[in-house]
N, C-alpha and C positions, 0 to 999 in steps of 0.2 A: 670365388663363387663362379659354377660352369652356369654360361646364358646362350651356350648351343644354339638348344630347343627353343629359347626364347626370342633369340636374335631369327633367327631362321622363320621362326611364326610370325612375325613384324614382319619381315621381309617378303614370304608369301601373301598374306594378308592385305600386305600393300599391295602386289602386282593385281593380285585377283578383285582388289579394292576400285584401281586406275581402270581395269578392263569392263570392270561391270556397264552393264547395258550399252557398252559402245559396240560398234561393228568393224571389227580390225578383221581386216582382210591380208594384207598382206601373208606370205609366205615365208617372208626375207627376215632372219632374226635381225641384223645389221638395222632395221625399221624400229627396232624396240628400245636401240641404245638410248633415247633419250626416258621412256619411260623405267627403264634398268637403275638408271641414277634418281630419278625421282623416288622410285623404292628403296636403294639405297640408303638415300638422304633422312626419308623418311624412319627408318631403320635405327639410323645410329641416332638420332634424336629420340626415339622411341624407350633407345638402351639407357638414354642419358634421364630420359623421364624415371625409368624403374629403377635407376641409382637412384635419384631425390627421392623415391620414398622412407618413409622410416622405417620398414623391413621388405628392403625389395625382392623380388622375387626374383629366383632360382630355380631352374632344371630339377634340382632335387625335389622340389616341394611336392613335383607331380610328376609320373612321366606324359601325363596327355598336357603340359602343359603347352606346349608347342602349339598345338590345336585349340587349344583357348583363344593363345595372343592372334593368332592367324584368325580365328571367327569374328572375335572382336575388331582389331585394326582392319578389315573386309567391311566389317559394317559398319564403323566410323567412314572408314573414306569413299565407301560407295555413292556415285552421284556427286561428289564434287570433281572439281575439274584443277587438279594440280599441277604444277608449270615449273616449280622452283626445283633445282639440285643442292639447295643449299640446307643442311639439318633443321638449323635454326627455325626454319620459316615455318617449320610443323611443329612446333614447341607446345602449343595449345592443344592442336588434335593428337600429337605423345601424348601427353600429360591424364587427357581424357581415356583416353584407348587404356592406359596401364591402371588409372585406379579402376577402368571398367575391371578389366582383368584381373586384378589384385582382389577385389572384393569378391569373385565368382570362383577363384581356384578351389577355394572349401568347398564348394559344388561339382568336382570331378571325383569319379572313384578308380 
């Protein structure tokens, strides 16, 4: 089962999730390596949520799904303040973020 698009939309979704309402100034990517792995992290936990579901989603189902996962995992983590590079520790707000998404992909055309 291809999760491209999916993995990829957890992963932007994340970054754009971390950056919201902060004021990051820097210029230097080398400044972002820690929030990099916190997307990451967040990420493959994300993947591991929409395996436990009972018909997880795939690439195929949609091709805008990429932009689902990404609107959703953005407005899940928008406004908190995450630290950890460890999967695990996002296990709750995965879990959240995928049935948001799993229930909404019948709503793309």
């Amino acid at each position: 089962m291809a999760t491209t698009l999916i993995s990829d939309g957890a992963y932007s979704g994340a970054v754009g999730g971390l950056v919201a309402g902060r004021s990051e100034e820097s210029a230097t990517p080398a400044d972002y390596t820690a929030l990099a792995a916190i997307a990451d992290a967040f990420r493959d936990q994300f993947l591991t949520a929409n395996a436990a579901l009972a018909v997880p989603m795939a690439d195929a189902d949609n091709a805008q799904i990429g932009g689902l996962i990404s609107a959703v995992v953005f407005g899940v983590l928008s406004g908190r303040s995450l630290t950890s590079a460890t999967a695990a520790d996002y296990a709750n707000l995965a879990s959240v973020s995928a049935a948001i998404a799993k229930q909404n992909v019948a709503g793309l055309v």
